[in-house]
N, C-alpha and C positions, 0 to 999 in steps of 0.2 A: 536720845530721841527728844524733840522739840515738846512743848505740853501742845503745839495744835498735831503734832505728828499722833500722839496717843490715842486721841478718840479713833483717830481712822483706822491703830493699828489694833486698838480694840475690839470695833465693830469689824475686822475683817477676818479678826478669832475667833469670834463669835455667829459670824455665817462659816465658819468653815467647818470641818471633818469633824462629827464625834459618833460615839462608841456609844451604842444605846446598852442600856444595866436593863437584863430583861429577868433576871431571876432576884425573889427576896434576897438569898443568900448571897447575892453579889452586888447588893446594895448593904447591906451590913459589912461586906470587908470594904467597899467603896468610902463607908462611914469610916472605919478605923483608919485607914489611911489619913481622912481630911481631918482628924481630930487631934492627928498626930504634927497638924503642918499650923500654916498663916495663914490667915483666907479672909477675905471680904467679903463680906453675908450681906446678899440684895434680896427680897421680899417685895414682890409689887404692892404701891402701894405708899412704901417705909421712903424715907429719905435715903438720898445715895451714903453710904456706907463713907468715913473719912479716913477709920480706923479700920486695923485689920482686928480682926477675931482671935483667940488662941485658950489654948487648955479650958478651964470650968468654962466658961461663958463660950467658945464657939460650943463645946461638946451639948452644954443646954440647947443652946441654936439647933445643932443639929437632931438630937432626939427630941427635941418639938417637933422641928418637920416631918422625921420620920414618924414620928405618931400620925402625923396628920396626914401622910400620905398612907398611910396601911390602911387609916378610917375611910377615907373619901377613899380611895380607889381599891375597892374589895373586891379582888382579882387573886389568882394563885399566882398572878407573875406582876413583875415591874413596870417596864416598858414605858416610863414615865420619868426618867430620870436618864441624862446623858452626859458624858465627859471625853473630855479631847482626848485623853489619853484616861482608861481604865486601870493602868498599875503605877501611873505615874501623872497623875491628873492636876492639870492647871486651873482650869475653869469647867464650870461643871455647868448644865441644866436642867432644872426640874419643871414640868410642863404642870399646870392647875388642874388635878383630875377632874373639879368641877367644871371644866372648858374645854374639855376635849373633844374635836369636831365641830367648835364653833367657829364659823368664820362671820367680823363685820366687817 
């Protein structure tokens, strides 16, 4: 793939098909999975990622988030967190519980 081919094949991964995580307990095995892998940790906000993530330093990443999505969205379910594939997932999205239903 060309580097201008990328962004288009990226952004067209990213409007496509994913698997909403609607229970805690399948956002915890969702976790063990991506902790287990390579991943690119984006954060609005953060600079674009250059490096990929792995073992201590992604798993810190990821139970930050996880803390921070259990605080802010005090629900008995998920529903805030989504991936292309749930057993076998490439890219993942976690929507801002504090923006939920916001449109500008």
């Amino acid at each position: 793939m060309t580097d201008s081919a990328a962004p288009a094949a990226f952004h067209a991964r990213l409007k496509g098909r994913f698997a909403g995580v609607m229970q805690w307990q399948q956002l915890d095995e969702l976790w063990v999975r991506v902790k287990q892998g390579v991943w690119y940790f984006y954060q609005l906000g953060e600079m674009l990622p250059t490096i990929a993530l792995r073992g201590d330093e992604l798993a810190r990443r990821i139970d930050a988030l996880n803390e921070l999505l259990r605080q802010e969205h005090d629900y008995n379910y998920c529903g805030i967190v989504y991936a292309d594939d749930v057993e076998n997932p490439t890219l993942i999205k976690v929507y801002d519980p504090n923006n939920m239903g916001v449109f500008l």
